[in-house]
C-alpha positions as semicolon CSV with decimal commas, in nm:
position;residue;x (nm);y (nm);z (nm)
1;X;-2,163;2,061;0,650
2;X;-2,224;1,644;0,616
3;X;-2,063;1,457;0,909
4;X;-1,736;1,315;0,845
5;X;-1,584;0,982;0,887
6;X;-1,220;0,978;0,993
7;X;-0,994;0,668;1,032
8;X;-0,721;0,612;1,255
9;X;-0,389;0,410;1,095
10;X;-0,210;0,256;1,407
11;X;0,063;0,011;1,296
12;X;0,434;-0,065;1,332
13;X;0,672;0,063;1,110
14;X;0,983;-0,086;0,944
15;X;1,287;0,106;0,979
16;X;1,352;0,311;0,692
17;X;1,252;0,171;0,459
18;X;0,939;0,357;0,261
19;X;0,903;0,067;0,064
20;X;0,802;-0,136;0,255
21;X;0,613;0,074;0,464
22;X;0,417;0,144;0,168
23;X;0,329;-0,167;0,087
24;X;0,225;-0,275;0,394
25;X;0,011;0,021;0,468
26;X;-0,136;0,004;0,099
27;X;-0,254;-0,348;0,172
28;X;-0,428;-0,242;0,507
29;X;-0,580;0,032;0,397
30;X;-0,761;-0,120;0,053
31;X;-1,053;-0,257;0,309
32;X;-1,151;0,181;0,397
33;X;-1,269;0,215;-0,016
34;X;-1,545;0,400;-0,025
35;X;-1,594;0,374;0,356
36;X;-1,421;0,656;0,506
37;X;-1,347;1,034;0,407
38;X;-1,030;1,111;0,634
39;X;-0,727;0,873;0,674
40;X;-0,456;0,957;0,930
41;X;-0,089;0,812;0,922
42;X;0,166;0,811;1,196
43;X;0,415;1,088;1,189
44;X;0,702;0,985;0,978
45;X;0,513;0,636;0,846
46;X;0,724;0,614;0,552
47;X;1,052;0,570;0,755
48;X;0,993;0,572;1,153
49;X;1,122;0,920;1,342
50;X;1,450;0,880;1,227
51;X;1,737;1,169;1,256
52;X;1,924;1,044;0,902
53;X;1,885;1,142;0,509
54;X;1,781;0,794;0,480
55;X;1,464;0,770;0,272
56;X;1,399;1,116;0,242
57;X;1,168;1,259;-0,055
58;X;1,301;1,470;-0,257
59;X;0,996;1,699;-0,460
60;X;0,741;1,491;-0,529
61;X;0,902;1,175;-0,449
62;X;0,771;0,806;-0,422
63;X;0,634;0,858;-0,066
64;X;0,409;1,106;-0,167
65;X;0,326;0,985;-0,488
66;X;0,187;0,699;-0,290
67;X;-0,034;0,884;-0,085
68;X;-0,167;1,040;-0,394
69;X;-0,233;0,709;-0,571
70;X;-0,402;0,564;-0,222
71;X;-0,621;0,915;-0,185
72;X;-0,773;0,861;-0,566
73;X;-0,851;0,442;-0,526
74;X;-0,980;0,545;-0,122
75;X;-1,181;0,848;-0,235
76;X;-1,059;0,978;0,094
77;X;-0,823;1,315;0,206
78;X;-0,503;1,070;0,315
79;X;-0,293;1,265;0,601
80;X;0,040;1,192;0,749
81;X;0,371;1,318;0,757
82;X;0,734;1,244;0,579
83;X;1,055;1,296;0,561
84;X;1,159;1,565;0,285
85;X;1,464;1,703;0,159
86;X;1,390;2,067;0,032
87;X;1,728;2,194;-0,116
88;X;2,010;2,165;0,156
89;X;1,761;2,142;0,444
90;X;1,526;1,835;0,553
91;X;1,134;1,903;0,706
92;X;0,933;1,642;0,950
93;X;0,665;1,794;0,652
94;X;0,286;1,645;0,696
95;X;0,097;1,622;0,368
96;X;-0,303;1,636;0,331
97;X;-0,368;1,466;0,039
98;X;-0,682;1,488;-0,156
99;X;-0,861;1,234;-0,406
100;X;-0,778;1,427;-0,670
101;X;-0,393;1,500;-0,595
102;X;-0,389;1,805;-0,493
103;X;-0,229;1,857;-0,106
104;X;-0,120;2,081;0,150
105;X;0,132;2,090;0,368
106;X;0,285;2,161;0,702
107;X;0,575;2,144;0,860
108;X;0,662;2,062;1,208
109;X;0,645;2,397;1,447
110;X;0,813;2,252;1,735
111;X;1,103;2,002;1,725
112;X;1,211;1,755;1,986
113;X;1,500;1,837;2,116
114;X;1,518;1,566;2,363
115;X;1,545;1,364;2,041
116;X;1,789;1,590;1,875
117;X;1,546;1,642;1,605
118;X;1,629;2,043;1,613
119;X;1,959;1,933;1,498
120;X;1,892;1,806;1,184
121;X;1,541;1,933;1,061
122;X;1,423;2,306;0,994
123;X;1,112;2,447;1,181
124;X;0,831;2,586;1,017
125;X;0,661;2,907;1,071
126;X;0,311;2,861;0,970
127;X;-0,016;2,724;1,137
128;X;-0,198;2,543;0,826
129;X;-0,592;2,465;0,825
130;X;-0,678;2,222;0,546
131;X;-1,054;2,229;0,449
132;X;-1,231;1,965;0,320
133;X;-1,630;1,857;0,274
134;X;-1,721;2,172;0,506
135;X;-1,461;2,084;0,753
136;X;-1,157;2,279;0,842
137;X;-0,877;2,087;0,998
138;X;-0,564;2,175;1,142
139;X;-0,230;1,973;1,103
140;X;-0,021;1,951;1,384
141;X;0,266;1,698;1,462
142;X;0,343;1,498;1,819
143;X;0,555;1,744;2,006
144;X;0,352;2,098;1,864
145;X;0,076;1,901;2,124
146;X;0,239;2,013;2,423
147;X;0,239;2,349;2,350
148;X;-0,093;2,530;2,325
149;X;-0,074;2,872;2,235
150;X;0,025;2,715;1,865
151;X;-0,306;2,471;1,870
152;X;-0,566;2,776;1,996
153;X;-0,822;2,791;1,791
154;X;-0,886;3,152;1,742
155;X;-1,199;3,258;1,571
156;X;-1,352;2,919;1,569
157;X;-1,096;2,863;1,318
158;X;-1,134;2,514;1,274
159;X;-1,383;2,211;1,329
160;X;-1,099;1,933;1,439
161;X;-0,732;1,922;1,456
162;X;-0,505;1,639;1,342
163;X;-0,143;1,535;1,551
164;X;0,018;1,253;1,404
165;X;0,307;1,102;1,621
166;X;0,570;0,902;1,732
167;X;0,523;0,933;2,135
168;X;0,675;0,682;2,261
169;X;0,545;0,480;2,579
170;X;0,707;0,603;2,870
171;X;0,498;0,938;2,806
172;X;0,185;0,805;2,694
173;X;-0,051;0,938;3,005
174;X;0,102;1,298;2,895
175;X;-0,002;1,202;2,502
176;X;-0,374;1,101;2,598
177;X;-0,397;1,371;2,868
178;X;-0,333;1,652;2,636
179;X;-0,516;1,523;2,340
180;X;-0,829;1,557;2,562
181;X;-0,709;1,916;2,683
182;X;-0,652;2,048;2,334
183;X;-1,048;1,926;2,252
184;X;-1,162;2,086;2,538
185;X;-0,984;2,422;2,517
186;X;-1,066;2,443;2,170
187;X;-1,405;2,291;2,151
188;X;-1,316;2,130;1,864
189;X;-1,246;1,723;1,771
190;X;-0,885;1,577;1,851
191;X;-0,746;1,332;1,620
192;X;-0,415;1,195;1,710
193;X;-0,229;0,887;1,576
194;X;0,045;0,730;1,701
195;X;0,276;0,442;1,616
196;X;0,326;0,084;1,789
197;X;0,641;-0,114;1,783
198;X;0,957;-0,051;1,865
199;X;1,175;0,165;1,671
200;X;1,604;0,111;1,561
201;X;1,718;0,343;1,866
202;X;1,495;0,119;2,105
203;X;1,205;0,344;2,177
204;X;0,890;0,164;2,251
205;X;0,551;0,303;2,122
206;X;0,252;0,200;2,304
207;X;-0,016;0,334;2,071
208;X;-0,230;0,530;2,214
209;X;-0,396;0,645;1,913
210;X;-0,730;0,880;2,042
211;X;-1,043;1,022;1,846
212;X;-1,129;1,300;2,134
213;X;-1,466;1,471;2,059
214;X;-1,505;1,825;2,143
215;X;-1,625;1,794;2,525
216;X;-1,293;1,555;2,586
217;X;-1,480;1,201;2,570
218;X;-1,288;0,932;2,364
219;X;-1,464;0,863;2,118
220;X;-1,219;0,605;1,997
221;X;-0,939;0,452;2,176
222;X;-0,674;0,181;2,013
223;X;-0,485;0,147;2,328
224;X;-0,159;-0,096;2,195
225;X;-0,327;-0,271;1,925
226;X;-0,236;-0,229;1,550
227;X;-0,543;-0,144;1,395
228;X;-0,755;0,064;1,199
229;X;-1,064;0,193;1,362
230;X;-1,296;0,463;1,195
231;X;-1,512;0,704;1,324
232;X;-1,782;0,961;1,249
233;X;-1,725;1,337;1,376
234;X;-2,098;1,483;1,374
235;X;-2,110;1,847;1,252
236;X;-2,508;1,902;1,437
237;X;-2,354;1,799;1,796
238;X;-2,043;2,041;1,757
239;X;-2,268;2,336;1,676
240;X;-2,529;2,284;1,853
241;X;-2,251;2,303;2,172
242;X;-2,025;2,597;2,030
243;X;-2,380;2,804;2,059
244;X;-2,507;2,667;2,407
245;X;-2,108;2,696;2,498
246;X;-1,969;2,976;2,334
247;X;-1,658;2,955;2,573
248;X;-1,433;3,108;2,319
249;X;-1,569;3,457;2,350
250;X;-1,433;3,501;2,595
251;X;-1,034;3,374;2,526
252;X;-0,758;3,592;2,581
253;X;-0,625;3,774;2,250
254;X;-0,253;3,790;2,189
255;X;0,004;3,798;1,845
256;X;0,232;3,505;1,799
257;X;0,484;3,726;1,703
258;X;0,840;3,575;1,713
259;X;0,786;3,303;1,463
């Protein structure tokens, strides 16, 4: 497989409103055509983490439709995660989106309670790996980092993992520390994107957003600014240190069975 450029979306968000989210983000990202192959979102970028049925999709619904629309004009696989309505219940649902519309899905493992986000969003059940250009990728989202028996990478499973996030500041040495603990664990690359601003209930984000390679070195780091940085992930240096560090044949085996 080719080596494979991934960009990180850190920005503020307006409250609720995908429109203008959308439109914001559209204009940013026009300047990654034809320059990048992965683009990551913020967790909820459409209407902040908010616990309400306010601009929630509904099927294919404008928010995705969007991401479509920007994944044909970027040529890129456009990632991040929405709000969605799926008969009486709502998901925190992350969409991979590729150039040619097609996507996959996941939806959030572990909800934050602390938040109350158990309250008013169903869990999902199902680890998903997205491949794309020889890489497979798995799709987390912000709180499924802090628990690692859902990231492990069994098998070799996949080449990089995705969490997109709304961590806010107070618990941003916890974000970047296990960003860099999932790489390393998993020998794999560590993408995680995070918001900045400050949200309706107060919450301050302080960015944060990482590119971890697969030793735990940052490989990019945004810190607080709102900014778009992109990156290459480099398919010779992860194998080349899977087979000099073949750590993972030697993990522990267990059955996640009470999904």
């Amino acid at each position: 497989m080719a080596n494979l450029r991934v960009s990180l979306v850190q920005t503020d968000l307006v409250w609720e409103d995908p429109s203008a989210n959308c439109a914001q983000l559209e204009e940013k990202l026009a300047v990654l055509a034809g320059l990048t192959d992965v683009i990551v979102l913020p967790e909820m970028f459409a209407t902040g983490f908010s616990m309400s049925p306010t601009g929630a999709e509904i099927g294919r619904g404008s928010a995705l439709q969007w991401m479509q629309i920007q994944a044909n004009r970027l040529g890129a696989l456009v990632v991040g995660s929405l709000k969605v309505k799926q008969q009486n219940a709502f998901f925190n649902r992350l969409y991979a989106v590729h150039p040619d519309g097609s996507f996959t899905s996941y939806d959030k493992r572990h909800l934050f309670r602390m938040g109350l986000e158990h309250e008013f969003y169903q869990s999902g059940d199902e680890q998903v790996i997205v491949s794309y250009k020889g890489w497979n990728v798995a799709l987390f989202i912000c709180y499924d980092l802090r628990f690692p028996v859902w990231s492990r990478n069994v098998g070799m499973a996949y080449d990089a993992a995705i969490y997109v996030a709304n961590w806010p500041a107070p618990r941003a040495n916890a974000w970047r520390t296990l960003l860099q603990a999932r790489a390393i664990e998993n020998i794999a690359y560590v993408v995680g994107v995070n918001r900045v601003g400050t949200d309706a209930n107060n919450l301050s984000y302080a960015g944060d957003s990482l590119l971890v390679d697969f030793k735990g070195g940052l490989q990019l780091d945004l810190q607080a600014e709102d900014q778009i940085l992109t990156s290459e992930l480099s398919a010779t240096e992860l194998a080349e240190f899977r087979a000099k560090f073949p750590a993972h044949l030697d993990a522990d085996s267990f059955n996640l069975s009470s999904l």
